[in-house]
N, C-alpha and C positions, 0 to 999 in steps of 0.2 A: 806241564804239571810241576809243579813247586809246594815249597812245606806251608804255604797257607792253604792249599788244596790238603795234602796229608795229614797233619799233623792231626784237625779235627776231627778224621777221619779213624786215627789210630789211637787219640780218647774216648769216642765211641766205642772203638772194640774194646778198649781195656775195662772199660766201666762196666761190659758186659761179665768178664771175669767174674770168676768165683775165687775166695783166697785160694790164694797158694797155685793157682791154675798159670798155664804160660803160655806162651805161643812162639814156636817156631818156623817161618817160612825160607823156605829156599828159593831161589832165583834161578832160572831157565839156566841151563849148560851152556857154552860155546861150541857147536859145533865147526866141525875142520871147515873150511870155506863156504859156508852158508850164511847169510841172513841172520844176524838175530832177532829173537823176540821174546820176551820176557815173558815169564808167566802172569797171568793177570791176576792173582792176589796179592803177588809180590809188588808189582807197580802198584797197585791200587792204595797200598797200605806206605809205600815210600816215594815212587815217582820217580826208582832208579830203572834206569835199561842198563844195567850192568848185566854182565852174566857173573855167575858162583854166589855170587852175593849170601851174605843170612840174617834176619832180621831174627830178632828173639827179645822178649819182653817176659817179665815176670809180674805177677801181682804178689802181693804182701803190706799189711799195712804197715809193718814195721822196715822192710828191704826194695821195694819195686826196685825193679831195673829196666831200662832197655837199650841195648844194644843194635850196632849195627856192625855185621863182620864182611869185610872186603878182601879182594887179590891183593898180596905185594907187588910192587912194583919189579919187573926185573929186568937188568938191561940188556940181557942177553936175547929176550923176547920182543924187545921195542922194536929191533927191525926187521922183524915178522909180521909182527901185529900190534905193533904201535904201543903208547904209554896206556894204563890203567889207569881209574878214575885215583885223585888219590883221597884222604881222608878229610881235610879241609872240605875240598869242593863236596866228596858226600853228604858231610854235615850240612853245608851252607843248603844242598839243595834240597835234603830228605828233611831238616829239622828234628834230626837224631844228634846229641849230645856226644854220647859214647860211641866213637867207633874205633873197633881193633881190624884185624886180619885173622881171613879164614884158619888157619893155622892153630889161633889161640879161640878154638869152638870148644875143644874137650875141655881145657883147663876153665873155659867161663862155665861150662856146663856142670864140670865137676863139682862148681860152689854151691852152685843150687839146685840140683837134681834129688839130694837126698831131703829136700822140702816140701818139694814138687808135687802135687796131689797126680792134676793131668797136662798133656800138654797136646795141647791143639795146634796141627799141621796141616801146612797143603799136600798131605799123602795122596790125594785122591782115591778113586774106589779102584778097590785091590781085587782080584782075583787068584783062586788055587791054582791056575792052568798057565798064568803069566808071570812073567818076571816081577819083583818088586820094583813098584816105581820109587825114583829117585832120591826122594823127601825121605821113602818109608828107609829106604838101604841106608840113609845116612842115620837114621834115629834106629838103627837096630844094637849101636854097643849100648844105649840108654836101656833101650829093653829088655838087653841080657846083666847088665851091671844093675838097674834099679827096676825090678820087677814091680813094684807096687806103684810104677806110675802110670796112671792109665795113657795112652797114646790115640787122640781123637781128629779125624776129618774136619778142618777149620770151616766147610761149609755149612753149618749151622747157625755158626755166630756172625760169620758173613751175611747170610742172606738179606738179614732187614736191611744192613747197610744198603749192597750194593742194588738192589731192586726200586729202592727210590733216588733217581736220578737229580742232580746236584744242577743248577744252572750252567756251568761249566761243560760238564757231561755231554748236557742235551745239544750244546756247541759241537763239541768233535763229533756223537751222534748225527747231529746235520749235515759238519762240514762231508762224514764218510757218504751220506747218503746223497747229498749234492754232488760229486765225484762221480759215484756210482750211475747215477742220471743222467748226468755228461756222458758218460760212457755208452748207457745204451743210447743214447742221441746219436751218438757218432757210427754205432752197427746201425742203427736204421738209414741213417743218411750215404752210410758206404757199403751194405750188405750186395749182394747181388744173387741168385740162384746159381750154385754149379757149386758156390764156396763150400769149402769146410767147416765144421764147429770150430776148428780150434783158431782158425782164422778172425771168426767172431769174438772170441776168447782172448785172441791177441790185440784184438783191437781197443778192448775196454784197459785190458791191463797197461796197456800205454796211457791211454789217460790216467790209467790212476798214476804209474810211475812221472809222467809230465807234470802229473798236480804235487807232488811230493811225498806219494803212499807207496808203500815198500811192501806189503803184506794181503794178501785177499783174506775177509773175514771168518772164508770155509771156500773148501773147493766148490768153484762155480761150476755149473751147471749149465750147459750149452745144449740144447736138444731136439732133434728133428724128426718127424714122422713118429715113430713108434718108441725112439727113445724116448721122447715125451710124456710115455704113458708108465715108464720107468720111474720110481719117486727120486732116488738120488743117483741116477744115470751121472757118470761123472771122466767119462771116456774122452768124449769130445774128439770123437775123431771120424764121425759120417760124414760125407756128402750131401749137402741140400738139395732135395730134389724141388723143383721148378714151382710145385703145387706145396709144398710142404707146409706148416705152420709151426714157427720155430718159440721154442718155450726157454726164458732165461733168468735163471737163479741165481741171482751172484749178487756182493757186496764187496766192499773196498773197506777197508780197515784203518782206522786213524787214530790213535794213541793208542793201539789194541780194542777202540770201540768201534764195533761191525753194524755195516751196514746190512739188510735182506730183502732183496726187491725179486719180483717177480713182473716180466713180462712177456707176453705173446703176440708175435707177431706174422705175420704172410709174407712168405721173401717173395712173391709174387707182386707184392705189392697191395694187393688189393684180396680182403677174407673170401673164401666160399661162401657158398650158403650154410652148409651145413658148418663154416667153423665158422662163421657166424653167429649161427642159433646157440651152439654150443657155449661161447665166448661169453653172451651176453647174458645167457644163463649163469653162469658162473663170476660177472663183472653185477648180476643184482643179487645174489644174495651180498657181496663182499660188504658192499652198500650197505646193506641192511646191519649187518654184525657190525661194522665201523659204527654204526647210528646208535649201536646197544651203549657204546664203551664208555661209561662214566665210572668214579670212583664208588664203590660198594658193589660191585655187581661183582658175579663169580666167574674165573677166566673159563669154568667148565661150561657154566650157563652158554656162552659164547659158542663151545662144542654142539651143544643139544640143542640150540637154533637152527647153526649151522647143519646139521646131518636134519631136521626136520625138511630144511628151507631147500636142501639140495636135493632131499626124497621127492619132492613133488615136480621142485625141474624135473628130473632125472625120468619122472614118469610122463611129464610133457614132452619129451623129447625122445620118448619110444621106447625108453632104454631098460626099463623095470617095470613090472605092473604092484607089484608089491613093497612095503616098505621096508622090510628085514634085509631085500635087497638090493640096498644102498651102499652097504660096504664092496658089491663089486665094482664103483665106478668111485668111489670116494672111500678111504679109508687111512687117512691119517688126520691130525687135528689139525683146527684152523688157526691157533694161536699158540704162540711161545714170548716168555719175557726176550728181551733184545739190551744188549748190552755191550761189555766184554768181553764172554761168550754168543758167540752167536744164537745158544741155548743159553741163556741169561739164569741165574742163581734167579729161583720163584716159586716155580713148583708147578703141578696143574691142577691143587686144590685153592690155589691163590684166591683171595678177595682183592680186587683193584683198588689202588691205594694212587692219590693223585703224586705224580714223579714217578709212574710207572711207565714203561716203555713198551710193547707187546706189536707181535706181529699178527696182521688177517690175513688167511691166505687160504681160500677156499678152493678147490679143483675139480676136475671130472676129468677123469683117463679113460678109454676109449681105443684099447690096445687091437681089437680086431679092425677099427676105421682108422689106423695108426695116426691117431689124434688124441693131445693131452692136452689142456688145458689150466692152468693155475696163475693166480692175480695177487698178489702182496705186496700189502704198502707197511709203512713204520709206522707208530701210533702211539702219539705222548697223551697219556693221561692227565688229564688236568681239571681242578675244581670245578670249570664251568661243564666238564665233558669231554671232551677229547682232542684234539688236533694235531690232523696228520701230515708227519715229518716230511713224508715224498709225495706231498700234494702236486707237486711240480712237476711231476716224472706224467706224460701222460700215459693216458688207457680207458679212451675211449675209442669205441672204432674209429669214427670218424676221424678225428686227431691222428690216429697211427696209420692210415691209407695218406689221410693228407700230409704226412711227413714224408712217407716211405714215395709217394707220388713224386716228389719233388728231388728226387735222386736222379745224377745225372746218367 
């Protein structure tokens, strides 16, 4: 990511402005020997993986500003943790002009705070029962020195942005979903009965680490027999039993754009009948909703197929005689934007807009036959209709016995 990626990016938000409005984002912490990973409106809007980092911009048509505020450098810390980015190489990479040090936040704020109508942050949503998050605890002297500025959730002005997806984008989008495929290639070709979940879970995470990805998109999801019928079972620590049919939700993460694949598999090798019947119920509605996906359709519309399309499996397959009771075998949606977020900035009143990303991923859980079931692919919206991302991952029966056959 580079300032031909950003910079456009951070004239759109500004142009969204109203006078006198601002915006300030902070950049993820450094935790003591962990992993970084940047918040993803901070990269999105500069393209730094710094941590502390602050961007801050002002509208005015007589003052704009924006700012980009960094760590000093200090040498007493380099051989701990090495040199900070310094302010040259910031500039050259974010295509920000102005950049100071964290340090001097108060003193820039103080110039324009008392102008300031609102100022739009990555506070995120707040509750009375939790700690304030990070963004908000830093913008609280503002709130008690300049009461009359409103302080507002930068997800608003965000969303059109990030919801339609950039040519660029739809690259690291791939390259994560191509990874994550690799990956579950690799548990089918090496899984065996008796293994652990988390053994499966190890094995994908190496290829991602081997491909050069540092991060899983959301805790993955490893699940066998009954966990399966759990929606975000996230333990990963059963034993596969011999018969089981094992269910997997995971994605690999590439510039902070997540992958979300779902597939199920017979560590047996080869389905039963009944996960069979099951399986293929729930691989043709998926069909059918992927067939829906063009630009102007409504992402709900999607839902209310979906829960029609799965009432009447659901009744072929013994399991309801009624349609009211479909939420016990099916009860969450079938689609979410996909993004940055693994819950992508969209909404679920959305109208599909082509550069839209969305997951299908229909299911049937089946907790007293400890059998679950769910199928997800990635899904780029596009003028003609749709075309999907992990076409290549398969999930057809036949395709997944004759992979799984072929194990030594």
């Amino acid at each position: 990511m580079n300032s031909e990626i950003t910079i456009p990016r951070r004239e759109k938000l500004l142009s969204s402005l109203k006078e006198k409005d601002a915006v300030i984002l902070f950049a993820a912490t450094q935790g003591k020997l962990e992993k970084f990973q940047q918040e993803n409106n901070f990269l999105y809007l500069t393209g730094l993986a710094i941590p502390h980092a602050i961007y801050f911009a002002y509208k005015s048509s007589t003052r704009s500003a924006e700012y980009l505020l960094i760590e000093r450098g200090s040498p007493e810390r380099e051989v701990w943790e090495g040199k900070v980015m310094d302010k040259a190489t910031a500039s050259e990479l974010s295509g920000i002009k102005q950049v100071n040090y964290i340090d001097e936040l108060s003193r820039i704020l103080s110039m324009y705070c008392p102008a300031i109508n609102c100022i739009h942050a990555n506070i995120g949503k707040q509750s009375l029962d939790a700690p304030l998050s990070y963004a908000m605890h830093r913008l609280l002297p503002v709130r008690e020195r300049f009461p009359q500025i409103e302080i507002r959730d930068i997800t608003e002005l965000l969303t059109p942005l990030r919801k339609i997806k950039s040519e660029w984008e739809i690259q690291q989008l791939q390259r994560a979903i191509d990874i994550t495929g690799k990956g579950i290639m690799d548990i089918w070709q090496n899984s065996q009965p008796g293994m652990m979940e988390y053994e499966l879970e190890a094995m994908l995470f190496y290829r991602m680490q081997l491909s050069g990805l540092k991060h899983w998109g959301f805790a993955p999801i490893i699940a066998t027999g009954l966990n399966a019928a759990t929606l975000h079972y996230d333990k990963n620590e059963c034993q596969i039993a011999a018969n089981d049919l094992v269910l997997m939700d995971v994605g690999a993460a590439n510039m902070n754009y997540s992958a979300d694949i779902t597939r199920c598999f017979p560590i047996s090798g080869t389905f039963s009948e009944r996960q069979k019947q099951v399986y293929a119920a729930v691989l043709r509605v998926q069909k059918k909703i992927i067939g829906m996906i063009a630009p102007g359709v409504k992402l709900m519309d999607l839902q209310t197929e979906c829960r029609a399309l799965l009432t009447e499996e659901l009744k072929a397959l013994k399991l309801i005689s009624e349609d009211d009771e479909v939420t016990k075998y099916y009860m969450h949606g079938v689609s979410h934007f996909l993004g940055m977020d693994t819950h992508d900035l969209g909404g679920r009143d959305a109208i599909l807009e082509s550069g839209n990303v969305i997951t299908v991923e229909p299911g049937i859980y089946i907790p007293e036959e400890q059998l679950g079931v769910r199928i997800e692919d990635d899904v780029l919206v596009i003028d003609e209709g749709h075309r999907v991302l992990s076409q290549n991952i398969p999930k057809e029966i036949s395709e997944i016995e004759e992979i799984l056959g072929e194990r030594s």
